[in-house]
Structure formats: structure tokens, C-alpha cells
Short mmCIF file of the C-alpha atoms (twelve columns), coordinates in Angstrom:
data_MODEL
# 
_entry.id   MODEL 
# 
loop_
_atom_site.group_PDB 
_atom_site.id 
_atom_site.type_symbol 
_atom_site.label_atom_id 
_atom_site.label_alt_id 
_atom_site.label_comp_id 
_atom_site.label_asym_id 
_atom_site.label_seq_id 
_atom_site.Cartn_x 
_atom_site.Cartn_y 
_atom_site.Cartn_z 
_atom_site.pdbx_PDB_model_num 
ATOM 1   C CA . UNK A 1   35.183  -9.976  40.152  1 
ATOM 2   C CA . UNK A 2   38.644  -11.284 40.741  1 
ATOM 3   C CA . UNK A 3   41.681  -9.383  39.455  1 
ATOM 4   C CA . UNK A 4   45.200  -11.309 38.148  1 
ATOM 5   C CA . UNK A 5   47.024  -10.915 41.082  1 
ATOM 6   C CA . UNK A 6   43.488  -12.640 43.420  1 
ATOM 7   C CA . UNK A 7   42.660  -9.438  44.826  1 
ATOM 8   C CA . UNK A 8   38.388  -8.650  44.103  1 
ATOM 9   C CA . UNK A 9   37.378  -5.397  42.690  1 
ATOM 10  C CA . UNK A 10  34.158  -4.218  43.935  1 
ATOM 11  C CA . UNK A 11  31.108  -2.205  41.718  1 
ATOM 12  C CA . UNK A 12  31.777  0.442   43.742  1 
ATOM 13  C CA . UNK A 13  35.844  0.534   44.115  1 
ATOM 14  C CA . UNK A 14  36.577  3.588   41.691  1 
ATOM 15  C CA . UNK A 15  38.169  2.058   39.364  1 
ATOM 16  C CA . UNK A 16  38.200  4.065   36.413  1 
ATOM 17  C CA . UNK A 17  36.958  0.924   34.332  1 
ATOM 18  C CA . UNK A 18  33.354  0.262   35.724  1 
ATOM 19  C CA . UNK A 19  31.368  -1.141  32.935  1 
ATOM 20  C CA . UNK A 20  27.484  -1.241  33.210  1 
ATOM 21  C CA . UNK A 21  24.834  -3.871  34.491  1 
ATOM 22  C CA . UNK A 22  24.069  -4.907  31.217  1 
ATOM 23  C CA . UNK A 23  27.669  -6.718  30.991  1 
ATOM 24  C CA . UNK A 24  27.924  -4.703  27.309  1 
ATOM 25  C CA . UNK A 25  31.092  -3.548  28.526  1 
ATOM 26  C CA . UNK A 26  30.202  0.448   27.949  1 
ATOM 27  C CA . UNK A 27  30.171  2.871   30.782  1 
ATOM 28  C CA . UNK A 28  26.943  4.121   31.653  1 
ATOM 29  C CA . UNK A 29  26.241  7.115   30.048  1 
ATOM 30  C CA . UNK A 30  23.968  10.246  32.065  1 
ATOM 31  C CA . UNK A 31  20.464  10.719  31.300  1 
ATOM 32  C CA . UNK A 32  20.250  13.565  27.907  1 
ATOM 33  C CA . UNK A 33  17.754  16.323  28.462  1 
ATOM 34  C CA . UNK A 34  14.796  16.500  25.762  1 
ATOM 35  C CA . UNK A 35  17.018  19.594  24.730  1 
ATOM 36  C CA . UNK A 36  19.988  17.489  23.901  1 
ATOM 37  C CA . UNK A 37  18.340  14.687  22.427  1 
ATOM 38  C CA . UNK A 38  16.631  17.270  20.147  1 
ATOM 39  C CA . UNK A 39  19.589  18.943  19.233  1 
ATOM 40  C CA . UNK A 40  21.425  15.605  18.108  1 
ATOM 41  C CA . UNK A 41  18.178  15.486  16.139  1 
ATOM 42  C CA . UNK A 42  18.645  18.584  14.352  1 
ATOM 43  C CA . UNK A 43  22.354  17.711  13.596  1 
ATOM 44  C CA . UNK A 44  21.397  15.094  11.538  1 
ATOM 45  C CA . UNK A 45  18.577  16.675  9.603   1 
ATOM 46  C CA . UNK A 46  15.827  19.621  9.652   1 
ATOM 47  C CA . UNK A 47  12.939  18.740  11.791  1 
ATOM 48  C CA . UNK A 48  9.445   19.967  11.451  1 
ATOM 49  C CA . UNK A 49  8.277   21.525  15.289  1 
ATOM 50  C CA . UNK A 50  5.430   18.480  15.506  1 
ATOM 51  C CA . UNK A 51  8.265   15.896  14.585  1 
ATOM 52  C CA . UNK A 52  10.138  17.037  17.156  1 
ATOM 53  C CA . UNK A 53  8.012   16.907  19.706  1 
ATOM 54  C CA . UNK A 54  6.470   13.101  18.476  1 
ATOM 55  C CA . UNK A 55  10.478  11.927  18.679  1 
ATOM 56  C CA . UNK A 56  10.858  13.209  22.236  1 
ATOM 57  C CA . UNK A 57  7.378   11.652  23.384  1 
ATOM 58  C CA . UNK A 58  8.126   9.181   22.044  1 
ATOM 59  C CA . UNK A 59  11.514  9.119   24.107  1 
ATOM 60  C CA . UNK A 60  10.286  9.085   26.953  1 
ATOM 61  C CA . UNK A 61  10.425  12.570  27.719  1 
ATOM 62  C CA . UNK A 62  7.703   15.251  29.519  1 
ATOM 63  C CA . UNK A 63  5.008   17.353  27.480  1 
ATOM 64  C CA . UNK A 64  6.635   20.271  29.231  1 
ATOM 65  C CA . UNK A 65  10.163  19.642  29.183  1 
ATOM 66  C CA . UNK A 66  9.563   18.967  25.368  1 
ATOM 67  C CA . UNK A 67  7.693   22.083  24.862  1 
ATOM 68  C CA . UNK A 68  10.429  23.926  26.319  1 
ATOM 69  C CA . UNK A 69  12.972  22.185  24.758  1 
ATOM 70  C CA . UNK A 70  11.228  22.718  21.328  1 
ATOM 71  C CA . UNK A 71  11.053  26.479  21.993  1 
ATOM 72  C CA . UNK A 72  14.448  26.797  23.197  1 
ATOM 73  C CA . UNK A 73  15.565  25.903  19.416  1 
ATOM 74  C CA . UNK A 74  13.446  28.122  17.937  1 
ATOM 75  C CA . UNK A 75  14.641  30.934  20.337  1 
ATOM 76  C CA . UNK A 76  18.091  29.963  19.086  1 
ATOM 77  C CA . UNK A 77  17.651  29.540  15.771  1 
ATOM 78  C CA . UNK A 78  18.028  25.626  15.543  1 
ATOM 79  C CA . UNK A 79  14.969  24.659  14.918  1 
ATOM 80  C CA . UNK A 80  12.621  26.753  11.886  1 
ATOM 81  C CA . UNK A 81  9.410   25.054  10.877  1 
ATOM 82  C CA . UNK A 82  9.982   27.628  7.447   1 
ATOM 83  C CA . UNK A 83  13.349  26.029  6.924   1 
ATOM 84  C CA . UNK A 84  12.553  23.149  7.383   1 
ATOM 85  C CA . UNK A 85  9.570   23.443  4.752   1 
ATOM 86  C CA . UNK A 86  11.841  24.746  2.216   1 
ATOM 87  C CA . UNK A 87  14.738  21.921  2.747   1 
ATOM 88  C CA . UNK A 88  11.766  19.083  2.075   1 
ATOM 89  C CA . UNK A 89  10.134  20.947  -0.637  1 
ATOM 90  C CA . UNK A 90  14.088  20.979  -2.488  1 
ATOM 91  C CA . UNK A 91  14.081  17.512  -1.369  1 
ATOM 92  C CA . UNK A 92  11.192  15.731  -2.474  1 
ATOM 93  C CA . UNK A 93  10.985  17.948  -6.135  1 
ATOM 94  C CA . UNK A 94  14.909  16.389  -6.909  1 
ATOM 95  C CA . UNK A 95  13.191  13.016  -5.892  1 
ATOM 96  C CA . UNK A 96  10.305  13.963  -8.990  1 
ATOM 97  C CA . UNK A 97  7.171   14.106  -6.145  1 
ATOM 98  C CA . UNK A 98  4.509   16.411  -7.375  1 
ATOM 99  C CA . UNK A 99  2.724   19.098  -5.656  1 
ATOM 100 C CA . UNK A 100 0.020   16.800  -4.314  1 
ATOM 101 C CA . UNK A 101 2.289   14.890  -2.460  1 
ATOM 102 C CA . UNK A 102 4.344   17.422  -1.375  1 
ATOM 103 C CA . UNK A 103 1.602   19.617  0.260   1 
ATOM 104 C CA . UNK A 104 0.663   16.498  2.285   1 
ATOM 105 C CA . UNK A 105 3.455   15.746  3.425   1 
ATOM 106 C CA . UNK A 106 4.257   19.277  4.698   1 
ATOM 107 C CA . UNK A 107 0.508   19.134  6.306   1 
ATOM 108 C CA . UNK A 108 1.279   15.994  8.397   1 
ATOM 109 C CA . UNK A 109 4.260   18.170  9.570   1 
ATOM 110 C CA . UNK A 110 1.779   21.223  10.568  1 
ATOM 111 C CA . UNK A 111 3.280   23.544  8.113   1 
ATOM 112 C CA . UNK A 112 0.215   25.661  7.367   1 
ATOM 113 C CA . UNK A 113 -1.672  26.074  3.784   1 
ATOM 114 C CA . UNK A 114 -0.946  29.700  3.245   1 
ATOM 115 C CA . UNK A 115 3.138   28.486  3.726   1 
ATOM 116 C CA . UNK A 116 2.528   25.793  1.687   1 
ATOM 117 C CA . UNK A 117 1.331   27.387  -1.252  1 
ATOM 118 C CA . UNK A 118 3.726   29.967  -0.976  1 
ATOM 119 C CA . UNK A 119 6.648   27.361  -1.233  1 
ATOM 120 C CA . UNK A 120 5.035   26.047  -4.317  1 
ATOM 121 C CA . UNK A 121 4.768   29.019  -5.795  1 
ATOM 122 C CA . UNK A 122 8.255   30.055  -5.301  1 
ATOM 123 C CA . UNK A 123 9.661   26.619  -5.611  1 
ATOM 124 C CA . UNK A 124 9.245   27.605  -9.392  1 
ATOM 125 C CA . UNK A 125 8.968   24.473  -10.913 1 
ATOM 126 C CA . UNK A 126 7.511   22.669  -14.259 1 
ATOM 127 C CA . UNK A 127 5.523   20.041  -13.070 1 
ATOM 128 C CA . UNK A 128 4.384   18.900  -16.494 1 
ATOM 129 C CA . UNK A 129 7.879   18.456  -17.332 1 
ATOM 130 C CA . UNK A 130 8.559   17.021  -13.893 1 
ATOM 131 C CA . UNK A 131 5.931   13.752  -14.679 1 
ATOM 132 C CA . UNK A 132 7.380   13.495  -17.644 1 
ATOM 133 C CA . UNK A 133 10.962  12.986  -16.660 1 
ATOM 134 C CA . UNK A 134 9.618   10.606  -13.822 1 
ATOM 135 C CA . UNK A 135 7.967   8.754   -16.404 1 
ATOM 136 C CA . UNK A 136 11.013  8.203   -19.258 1 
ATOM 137 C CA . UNK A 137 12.731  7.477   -15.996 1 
ATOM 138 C CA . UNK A 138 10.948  4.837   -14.849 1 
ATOM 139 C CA . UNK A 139 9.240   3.362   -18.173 1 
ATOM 140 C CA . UNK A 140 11.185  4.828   -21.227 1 
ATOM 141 C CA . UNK A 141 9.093   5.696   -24.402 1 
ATOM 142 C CA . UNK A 142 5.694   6.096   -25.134 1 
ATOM 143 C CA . UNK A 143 2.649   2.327   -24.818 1 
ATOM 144 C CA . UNK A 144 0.188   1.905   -26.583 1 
ATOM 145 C CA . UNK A 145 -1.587  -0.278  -24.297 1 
ATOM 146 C CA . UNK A 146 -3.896  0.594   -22.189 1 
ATOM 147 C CA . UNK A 147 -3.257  -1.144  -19.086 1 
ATOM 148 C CA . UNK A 148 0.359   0.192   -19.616 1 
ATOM 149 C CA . UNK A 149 -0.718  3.940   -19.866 1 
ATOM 150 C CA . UNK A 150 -3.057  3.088   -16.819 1 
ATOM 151 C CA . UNK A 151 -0.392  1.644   -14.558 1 
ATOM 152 C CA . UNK A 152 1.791   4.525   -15.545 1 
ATOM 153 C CA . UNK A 153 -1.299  6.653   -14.540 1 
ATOM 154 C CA . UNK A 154 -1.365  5.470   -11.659 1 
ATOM 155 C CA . UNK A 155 2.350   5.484   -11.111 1 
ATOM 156 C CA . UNK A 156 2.624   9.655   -11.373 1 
ATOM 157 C CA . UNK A 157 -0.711  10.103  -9.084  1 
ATOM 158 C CA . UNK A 158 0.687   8.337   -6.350  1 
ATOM 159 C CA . UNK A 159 3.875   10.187  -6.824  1 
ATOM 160 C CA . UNK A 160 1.521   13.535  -6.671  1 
ATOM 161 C CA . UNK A 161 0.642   14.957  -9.629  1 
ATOM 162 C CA . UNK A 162 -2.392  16.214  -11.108 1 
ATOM 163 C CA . UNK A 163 -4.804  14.376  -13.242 1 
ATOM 164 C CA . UNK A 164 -4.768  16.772  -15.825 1 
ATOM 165 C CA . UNK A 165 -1.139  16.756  -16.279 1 
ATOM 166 C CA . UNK A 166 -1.191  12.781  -15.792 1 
ATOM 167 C CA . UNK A 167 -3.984  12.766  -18.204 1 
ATOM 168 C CA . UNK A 168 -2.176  14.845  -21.027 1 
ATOM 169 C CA . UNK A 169 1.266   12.368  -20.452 1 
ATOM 170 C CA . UNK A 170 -0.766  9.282   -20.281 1 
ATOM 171 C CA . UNK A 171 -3.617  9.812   -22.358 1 
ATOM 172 C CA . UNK A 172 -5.239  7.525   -19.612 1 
ATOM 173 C CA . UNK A 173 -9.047  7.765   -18.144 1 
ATOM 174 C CA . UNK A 174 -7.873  9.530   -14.797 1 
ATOM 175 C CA . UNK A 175 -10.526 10.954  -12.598 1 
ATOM 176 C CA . UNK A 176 -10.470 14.144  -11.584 1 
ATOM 177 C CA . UNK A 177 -11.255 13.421  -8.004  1 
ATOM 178 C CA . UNK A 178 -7.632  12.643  -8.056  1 
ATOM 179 C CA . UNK A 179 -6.923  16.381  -7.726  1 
ATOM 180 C CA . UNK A 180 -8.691  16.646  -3.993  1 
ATOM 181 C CA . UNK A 181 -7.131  17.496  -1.334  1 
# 
């Protein structure tokens, strides 16, 4: 690369203004560990220990090194799976999911059942009243027509309620294989 004054500046010169091969103009940065990228991670948001570990595969990074990096922040108190389990079960209740939803989402996290019904239990909540401020929220008063009260139906199941408590808001034909887990 040629300078003003004709004189060429080598990759390797040590100037303080190298700029990467891509031509991006940014210095090149050093490689983060799987502990750092975790820990940027966590100062974003909570993360489950299996969510973790699927970002930093997914990275690029070893099944050891991301073990140990996973049970470094535990060890230090950065990363807790029962935090974590409380901040999305706060989370997804001021969003108006029900407890269906909820508990599956904490499952695909691998927060355990006996957890998980224990921080549904103490989560405290009305879920009768929940659906029914989803539903005013989202449709206003009471139908009369039955494909309306079905689509509504529908509309608090998939946000994870039971079918009795969608049944008695709806007045709706709702199975009761809804409530499986």
C-alpha cells in the first residue's frame, strides 16, 4: 500500500493501524474462550445450562471446553438453571402464556418437572383470570358465534391454557386431550 509521501507500508510494518484481510477496515480481534463468549451471553440475558451449551456448539467451540466453561459459571454464580427458571416463568406469565406452555418451554430448557411444578405453584397466579384478560385483550367482549368462540378457543390453547378453563371462557367444544402433556 502506498503512503502520501510514496513510501509503501508493509502488513507486517507495525504500524499501529493494521486493518484485517477482509478489507472491513477493523483490527482483528483474538479468538474469545467458550468462557467469554458465554459470559457476554449471560450479560445480555439468563440462560438455561442446555442453551448455553447449544450457543457455544454451535460457535464453534469444544464439548469440553464448553462443559467447563458452563461449570465455571455455575461455580461463580453466573449462570443458575433455578434463576433462570424463575426469570422466564415472570416473563412469559406478564406476556399472558398459561401453564401449559410455560412448563414446555422450561422442559426444552432441561429444567426438571419437580422444579417446574414448584415454580407454578409459587408463581401464585389466576390462570382463569389470566385467559380472560388475554382474551378482552385480543378480541374485546363476549361472540356469539361459534366459529368465533372456536377460534378464540383455539387462540388461549395455543397460548397454554387448560381446556377446562378455555372451555368455561369460551363455552367452545374443546377436547380434553388438550390438557396432555
Amino acid at each position: 500500500m502506498r503512503r502520501r509521501d510514496g513510501s509503501s507500508q508493509g502488513p507486517d510494518d507495525g504500524s499501529p493501524d493494521q486493518r484485517d484481510a477482509s478489507g472491513s477496515g477493523k483490527k482483528p480481534r483474538a479468538p474469545r474462550s467458550a468462557f467469554d463468549k458465554a459470559l457476554g451471553l449471560l450479560a445480555r440475558r439468563e440462560h438455561s445450562q442446555r442453551e448455553l451449551r447449544q450457543k457455544l456448539g454451535r460457535g464453534g467451540f469444544a464439548r469440553d471446553e464448553t462443559s467447563a466453561a458452563v461449570e465455571r459459571l455455575e461455580d461463580l454464580g453466573y449462570q443458575d438453571d433455578s434463576r433462570y427458571a424463575e426469570v422466564l416463568v415472570r416473563s412469559r406469565i406478564s406476556q399472558g402464556y398459561g401453564p401449559a406452555r410455560i412448563r414446555a418451554e422450561l422442559k426444552s430448557q432441561g429444567i426438571g418437572d419437580a422444579a417446574i411444578r414448584q415454580l407454578l405453584e409459587a408463581a401464585d397466579v389466576d390462570w382463569r383470570d389470566l385467559a380472560s384478560s388475554q382474551l378482552r385483550r385480543r378480541y374485546g367482549g363476549p361472540s356469539v358465534d361459534p366459529a368465533e368462540r372456536a377460534r378464540r378457543a383455539q387462540f388461549l390453547l395455543r397460548r397454554g391454557f387448560a381446556a377446562a378453563t378455555v372451555r368455561s371462557l369460551t363455552h367452545a367444544d374443546v377436547d380434553d386431550a388438550a390438557d396432555d402433556d
